[in-house]
N, C-alpha and C positions, 0 to 999 in steps of 0.2 A: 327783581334786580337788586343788586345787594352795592354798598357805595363803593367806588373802584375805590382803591389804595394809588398812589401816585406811581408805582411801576406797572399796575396793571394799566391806569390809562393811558400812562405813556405806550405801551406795549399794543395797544389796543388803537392808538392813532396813528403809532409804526404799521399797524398791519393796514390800516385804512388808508393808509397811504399806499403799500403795495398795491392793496384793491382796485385802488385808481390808477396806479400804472399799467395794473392788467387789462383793465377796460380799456383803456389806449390800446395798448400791443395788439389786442386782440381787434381792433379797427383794423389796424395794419393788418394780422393774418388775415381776415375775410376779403380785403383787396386783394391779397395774392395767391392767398390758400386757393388746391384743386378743387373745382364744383364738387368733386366726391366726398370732399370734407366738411360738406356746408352744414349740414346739422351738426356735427361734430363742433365746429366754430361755433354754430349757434348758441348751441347747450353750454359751451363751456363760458362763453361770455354771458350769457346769461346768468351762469350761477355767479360769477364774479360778480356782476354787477346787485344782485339778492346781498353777496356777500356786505360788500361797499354801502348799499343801503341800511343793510341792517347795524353793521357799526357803525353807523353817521345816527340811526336814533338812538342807539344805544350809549354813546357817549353823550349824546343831546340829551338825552332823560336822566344822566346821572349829571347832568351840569357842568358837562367837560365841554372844550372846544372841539368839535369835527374839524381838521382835518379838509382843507379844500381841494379840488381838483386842480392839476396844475392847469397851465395854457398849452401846454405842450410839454414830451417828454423826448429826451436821447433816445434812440434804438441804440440797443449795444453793437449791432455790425448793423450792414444792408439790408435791408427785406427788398428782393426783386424776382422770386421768382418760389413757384410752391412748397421746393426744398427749403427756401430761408423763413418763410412764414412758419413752415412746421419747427423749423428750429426754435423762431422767434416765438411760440406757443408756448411749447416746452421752458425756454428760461424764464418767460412771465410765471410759470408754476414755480419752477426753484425758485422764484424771488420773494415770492407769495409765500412757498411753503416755509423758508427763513424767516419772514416775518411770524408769523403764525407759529412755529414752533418756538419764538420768543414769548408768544404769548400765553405758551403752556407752561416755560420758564418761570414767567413771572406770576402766572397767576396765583393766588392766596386762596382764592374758594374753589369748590369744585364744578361751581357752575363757570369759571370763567377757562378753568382747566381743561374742560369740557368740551366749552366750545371752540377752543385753540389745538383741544386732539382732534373733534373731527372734522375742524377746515384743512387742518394739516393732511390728514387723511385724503379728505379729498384732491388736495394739492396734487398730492404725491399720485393718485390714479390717475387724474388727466393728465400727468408728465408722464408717467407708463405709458399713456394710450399715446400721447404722441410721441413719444419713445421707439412705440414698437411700430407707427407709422414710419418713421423714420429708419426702419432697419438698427435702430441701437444695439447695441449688447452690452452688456445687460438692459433687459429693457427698465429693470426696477433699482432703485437703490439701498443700498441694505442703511442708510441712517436719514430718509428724507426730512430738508431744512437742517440739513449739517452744513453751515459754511465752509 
């Protein structure tokens, strides 16, 4: 690991922030989400939370601040029923994947370039996959983590 630059670590405890709002949301989904989704929820919060782990040491080994869990977060609308947890899936990835393509933005080396392409990447396929759960159309977006 190479010493962050002060945009990358800022950019890097932006996304570690999202990571933590996703790990929330996605409590929410698995309370409402259909049983048919339960690995689906499982995997996806699980990588979130892999994600969130690993830039909590990754800022910690370069001698940055992590970034703490809040005590609770806003839902952007209702979660009450399997339709709004799919929805509430999908935005925790656009939030995520904004974050993250920040941190492709900002990064200086290519190791942090890197790993900000392919969180973004992944963002972007679990909002597909709940996208196309959701009957979307388009299911994919032609610029994921475009504000």
């Amino acid at each position: 690991m190479t010493t962050l630059t002060a945009a990358e670590a800022q950019s890097l405890a932006d996304a570690l922030t999202a990571e933590h709002a996703a790990v929330f949301a996605y409590g929410v989904v698995a309370a409402f989400s259909n049983p048919t989704r339960d690995a689906q929820v499982a995997a996806d919060a699980a990588a979130h939370r892999a994600c969130r782990d690993s830039l909590t040491d990754m800022l910690t080994a370069a001698g940055m601040p992590a970034p703490a869990a809040a005590a609770g977060y806003t839902l952007p609308f209702p979660v009450v029923d399997p339709v709004t947890a799919a929805q509430l899936a999908a935005q925790a990835e656009v939030d995520t994947a904004v974050a993250w393509r920040a941190v492709v933005e900002h990064g200086d080396t290519a190791e942090i370039r890197a790993l900000g392409v392919t969180a973004l990447t992944d963002a972007a396929i679990r909002e597909a996959n709940w996208r196309l759960a959701l009957g979307t159309d388009p299911v994919t977006k032609p610029f994921p983590g475009q504000p």
